[in-house]
C-alpha positions in Angstrom: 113.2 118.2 97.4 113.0 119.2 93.3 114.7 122.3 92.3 111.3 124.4 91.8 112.6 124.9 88.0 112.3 121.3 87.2 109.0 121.1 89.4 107.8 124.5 86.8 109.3 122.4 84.1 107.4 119.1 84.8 104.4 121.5 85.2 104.6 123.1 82.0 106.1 120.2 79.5 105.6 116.7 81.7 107.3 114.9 78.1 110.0 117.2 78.7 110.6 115.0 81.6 109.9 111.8 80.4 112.2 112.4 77.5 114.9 113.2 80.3 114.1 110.4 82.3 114.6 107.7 79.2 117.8 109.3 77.9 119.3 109.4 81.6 118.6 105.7 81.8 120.1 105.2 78.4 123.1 106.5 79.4 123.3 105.1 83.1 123.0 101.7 81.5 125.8 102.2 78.8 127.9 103.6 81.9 127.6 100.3 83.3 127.3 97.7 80.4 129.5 99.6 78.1 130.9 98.2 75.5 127.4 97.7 74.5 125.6 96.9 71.0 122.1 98.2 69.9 119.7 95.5 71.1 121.3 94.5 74.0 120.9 98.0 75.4 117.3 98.0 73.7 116.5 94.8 76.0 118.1 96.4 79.4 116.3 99.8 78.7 113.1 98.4 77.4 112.4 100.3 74.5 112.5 99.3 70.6 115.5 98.8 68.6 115.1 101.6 66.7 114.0 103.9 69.6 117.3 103.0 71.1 119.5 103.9 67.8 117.7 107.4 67.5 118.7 107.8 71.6 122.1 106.7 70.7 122.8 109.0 67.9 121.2 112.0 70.1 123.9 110.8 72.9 126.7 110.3 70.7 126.0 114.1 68.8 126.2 115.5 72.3 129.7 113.9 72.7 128.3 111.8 75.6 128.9 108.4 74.3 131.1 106.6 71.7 130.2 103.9 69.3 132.5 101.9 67.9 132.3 98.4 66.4 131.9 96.5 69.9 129.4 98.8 70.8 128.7 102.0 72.6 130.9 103.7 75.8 130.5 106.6 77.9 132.4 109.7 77.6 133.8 111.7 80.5 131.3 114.8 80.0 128.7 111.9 79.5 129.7 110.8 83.0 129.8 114.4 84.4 126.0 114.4 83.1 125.2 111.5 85.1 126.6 112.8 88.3 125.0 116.1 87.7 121.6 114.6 87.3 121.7 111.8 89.9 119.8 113.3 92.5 117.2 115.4 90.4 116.1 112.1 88.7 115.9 110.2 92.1 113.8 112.9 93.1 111.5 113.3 89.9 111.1 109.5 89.8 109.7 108.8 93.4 113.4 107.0 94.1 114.3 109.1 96.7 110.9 109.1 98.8 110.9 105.4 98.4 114.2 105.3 99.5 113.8 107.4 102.6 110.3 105.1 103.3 111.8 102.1 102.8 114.5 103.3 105.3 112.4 104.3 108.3 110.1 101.0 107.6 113.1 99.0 107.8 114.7 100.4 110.4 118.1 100.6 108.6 120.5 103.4 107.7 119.4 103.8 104.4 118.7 102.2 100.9 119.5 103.0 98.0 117.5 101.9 94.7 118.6 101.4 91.2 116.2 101.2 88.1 115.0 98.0 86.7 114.4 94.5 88.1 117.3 91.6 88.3 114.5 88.8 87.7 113.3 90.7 84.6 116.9 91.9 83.3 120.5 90.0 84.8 122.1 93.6 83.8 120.5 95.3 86.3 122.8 93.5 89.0 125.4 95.3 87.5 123.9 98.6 88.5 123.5 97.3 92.2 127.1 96.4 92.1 128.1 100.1 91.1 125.9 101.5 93.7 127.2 99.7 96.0 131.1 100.3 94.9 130.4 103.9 95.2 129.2 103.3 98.5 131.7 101.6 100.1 134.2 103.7 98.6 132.7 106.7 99.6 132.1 105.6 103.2 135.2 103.1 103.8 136.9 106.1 105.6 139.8 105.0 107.4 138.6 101.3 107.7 140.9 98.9 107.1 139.6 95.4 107.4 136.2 94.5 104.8 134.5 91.2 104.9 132.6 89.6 102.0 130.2 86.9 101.4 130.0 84.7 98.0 127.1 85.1 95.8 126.6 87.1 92.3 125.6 89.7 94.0 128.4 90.8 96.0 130.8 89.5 93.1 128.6 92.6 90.7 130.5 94.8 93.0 134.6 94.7 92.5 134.6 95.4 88.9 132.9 99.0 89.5 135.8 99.3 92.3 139.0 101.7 91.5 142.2 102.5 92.7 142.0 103.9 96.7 144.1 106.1 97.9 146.2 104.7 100.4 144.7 101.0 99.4 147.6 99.1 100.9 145.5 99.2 104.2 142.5 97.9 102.9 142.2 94.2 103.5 139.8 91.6 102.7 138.6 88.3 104.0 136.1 86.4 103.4 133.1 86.7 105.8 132.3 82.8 105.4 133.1 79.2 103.9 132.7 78.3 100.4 129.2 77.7 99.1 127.7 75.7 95.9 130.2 75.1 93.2 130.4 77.8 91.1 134.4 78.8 92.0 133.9 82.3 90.6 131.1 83.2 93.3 133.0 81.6 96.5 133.5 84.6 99.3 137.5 83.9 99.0 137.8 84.8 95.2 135.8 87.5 95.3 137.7 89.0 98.3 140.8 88.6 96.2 138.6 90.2 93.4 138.1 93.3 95.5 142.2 93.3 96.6 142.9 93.4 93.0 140.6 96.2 92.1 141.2 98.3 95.3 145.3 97.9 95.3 144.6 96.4 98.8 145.7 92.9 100.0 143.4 89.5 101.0 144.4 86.8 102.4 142.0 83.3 102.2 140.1 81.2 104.4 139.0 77.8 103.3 136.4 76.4 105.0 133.6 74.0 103.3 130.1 74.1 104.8 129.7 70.2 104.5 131.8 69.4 107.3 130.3 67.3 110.0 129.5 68.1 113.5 132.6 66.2 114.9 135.2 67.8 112.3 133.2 71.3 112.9 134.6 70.9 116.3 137.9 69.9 115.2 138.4 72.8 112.6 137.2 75.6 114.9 140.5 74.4 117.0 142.6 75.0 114.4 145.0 78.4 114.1 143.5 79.3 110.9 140.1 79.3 112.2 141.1 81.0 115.7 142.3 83.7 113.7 139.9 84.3 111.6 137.3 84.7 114.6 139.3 87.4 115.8 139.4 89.0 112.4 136.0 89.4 112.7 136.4 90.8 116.1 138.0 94.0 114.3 136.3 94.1 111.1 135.2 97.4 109.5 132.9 96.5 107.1 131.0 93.7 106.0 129.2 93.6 102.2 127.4 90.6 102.0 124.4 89.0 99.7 121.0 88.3 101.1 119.4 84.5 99.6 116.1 82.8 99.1 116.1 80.5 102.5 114.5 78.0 100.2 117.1 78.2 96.8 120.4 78.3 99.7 119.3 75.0 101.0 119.0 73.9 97.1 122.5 75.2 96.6 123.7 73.4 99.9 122.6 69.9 98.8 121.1 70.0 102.0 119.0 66.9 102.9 115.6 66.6 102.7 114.2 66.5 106.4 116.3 69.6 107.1 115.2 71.4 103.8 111.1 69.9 105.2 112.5 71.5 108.7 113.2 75.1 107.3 110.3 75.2 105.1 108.2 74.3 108.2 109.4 76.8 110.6 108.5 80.0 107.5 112.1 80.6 106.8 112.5 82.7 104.1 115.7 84.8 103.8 119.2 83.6 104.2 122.3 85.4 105.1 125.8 84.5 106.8 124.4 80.6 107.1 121.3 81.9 109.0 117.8 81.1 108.0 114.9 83.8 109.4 111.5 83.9 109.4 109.5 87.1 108.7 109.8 88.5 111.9 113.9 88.2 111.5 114.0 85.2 114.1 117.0 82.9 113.5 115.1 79.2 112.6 118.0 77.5 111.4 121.6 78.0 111.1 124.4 75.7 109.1 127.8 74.5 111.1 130.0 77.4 110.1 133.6 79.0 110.9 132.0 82.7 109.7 131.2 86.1 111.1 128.5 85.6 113.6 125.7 87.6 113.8 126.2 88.9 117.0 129.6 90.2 115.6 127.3 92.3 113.1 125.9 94.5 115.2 129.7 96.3 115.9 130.9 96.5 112.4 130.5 100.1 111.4 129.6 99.7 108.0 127.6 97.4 106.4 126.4 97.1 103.1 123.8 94.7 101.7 123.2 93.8 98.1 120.2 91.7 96.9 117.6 92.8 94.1 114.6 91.3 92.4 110.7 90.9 93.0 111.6 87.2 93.9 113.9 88.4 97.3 111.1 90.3 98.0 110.2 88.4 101.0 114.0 87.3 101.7 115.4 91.1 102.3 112.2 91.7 104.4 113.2 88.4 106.3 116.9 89.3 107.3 115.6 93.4 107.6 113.5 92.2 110.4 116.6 91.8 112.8 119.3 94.0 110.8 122.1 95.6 112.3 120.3 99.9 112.0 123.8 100.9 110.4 122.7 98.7 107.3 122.8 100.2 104.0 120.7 98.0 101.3 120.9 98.3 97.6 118.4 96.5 96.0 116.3 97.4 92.6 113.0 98.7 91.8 111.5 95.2 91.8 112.8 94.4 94.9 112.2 98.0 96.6 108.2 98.0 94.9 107.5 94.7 96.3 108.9 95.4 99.7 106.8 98.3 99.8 103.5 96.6 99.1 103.6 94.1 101.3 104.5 95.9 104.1 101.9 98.9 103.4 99.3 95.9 102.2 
């Protein structure tokens, strides 16, 4: 609930909160972005250029950023601000009753929902990656094997990761085989991404999706890929990307007929080499060594990133059938869109 001196507050001087609500988001996307210049952060926030150099010189007077030449950072006390404020704003904004909504409706854990839209503004997958950085190292506990898919997404997420205590049990695999051919988004590099940031160690599993049906066999026989199943028998946590059914068969080169099969049978999300439908029904999977999904439902934490008005329809697809211990972190875009069309 709001404190009932911000709810008196509101009452009294609503531009009071307004104001408070712009120079939050300010200084939550400096946080995130920073080093940043003048327009750039004028773009992210959506306000003027010179809007945004008045809200930067009332920041930087207050000692809660710095601007130098390549731009504008946060402070500590700027960062204590942020942490101070977090849940008021959530609250004052609607964030937190969305979330809570979007929770129950879903039948997940929880989600959590960070401003902005990724189709509108590519910066804002930052802030899903943060969110979901403090989340798993807030809730990684004493878990010492972590999964992770490929995807920009989950790749947002390592460089808001920092030291763990006691990292050198933390170990990461990837959840999958290798996918498209942009190297930097593969699951294996950006489980070695996470090891770096973490302290903890990885170790790699290459597997390409293209494989046919007879050297599928083949490979599932080999050590590698025997132990890698049972990896996934003991894994802690997975964090994994959700995709457009539609745009993963793109990035797949897959063939025609089977891309005119998946349309036909209303896939529309994509996750772990699964297609679903709206009601979460599995209408297509790829030949894959990966976690499976009835391997899922053990892990004890699971975190979902995906944002955007455009996965709309793709998280609602892969919600449908969920593991409940799911935490999503998606966007406003994303999160608004869900809403409607499942209230509409």
């Amino acid at each position: 609930m709001i404190p009932k001196i911000i709810e008196a507050q509101r009452k009294l001087v609503p531009e009071m909160m307004e104001l408070l609500h712009q120079r939050y988001k300010v200084l939550k996307f400096i946080e995130v972005a920073g080093p940043i210049g003048r327009r750039p952060l004028g773009q992210m926030a959506d306000i003027s250029e010179r809007e945004c150099r008045n809200l930067m010189e009332i920041l930087r007077n207050e000692g809660l950023i710095r601007v130098a030449k390549e731009g504008a950072t946060i402070t500590n006390e700027g960062a204590a601000v942020l942490d101070t404020l977090g849940s008021t704003i959530e609250e004052w904004t609607g964030h937190g009753l969305v979330e809570r909504k979007l929770g129950e409706l879903l039948g997940i854990h929880c989600v959590q929902i960070v401003p902005g839209d990724c189709d509108e503004n590519p910066a804002v997958k930052s802030l899903i990656g943060k969110e979901a950085a403090e989340e798993f190292m807030s809730r990684i506990g004493d878990g010492h094997l972590i999964a992770v898919t490929g995807g920009s997404s989950v790749a947002a997420i390592p460089q808001h990761i920092h030291s763990i205590e006691n990292a050198g049990r933390l170990h990461f695999i990837a959840a999958r085989g290798g996918v498209g051919d942009d190297i930097g988004l593969q699951a294996n590099v950006i489980a070695a991404s996470f090891a770096e940031a973490s302290g903890g160690t990885y170790s790699t599993f290459y597997y390409p999706e293209s494989l046919s049906a007879e050297a599928h066999e083949v490979f599932k026989r080999e050590p590698t890929a025997i132990q890698m199943m049972e990896q996934y028998e003991q894994t802690d946590c997975v964090l994994h990307g959700i995709g457009d059914a539609l745009r993963m068969a793109e990035i797949r080169n897959t063939p025609e007929t089977e891309c005119l099969h998946i349309q036909e049978q209303g896939a529309k999300g994509e996750a772990f080499g699964y297609y679903f439908d709206d009601n979460g029904n599995v209408v297509h999977r790829i030949r894959t060594v990966g976690i499976q999904t009835e391997q899922l439902q053990k892990v004890p934490l699971i975190i979902a990133v995906a944002g955007g008005k455009s996965k709309a329809e793709a998280i609602m697809s892969y919600m449908a059938s969920a593991p409940r211990q799911t935490i999503l972190i998606t966007d406003e875009g994303a999160a608004r869109d869900i809403l409607a069309k499942i209230e509409g």
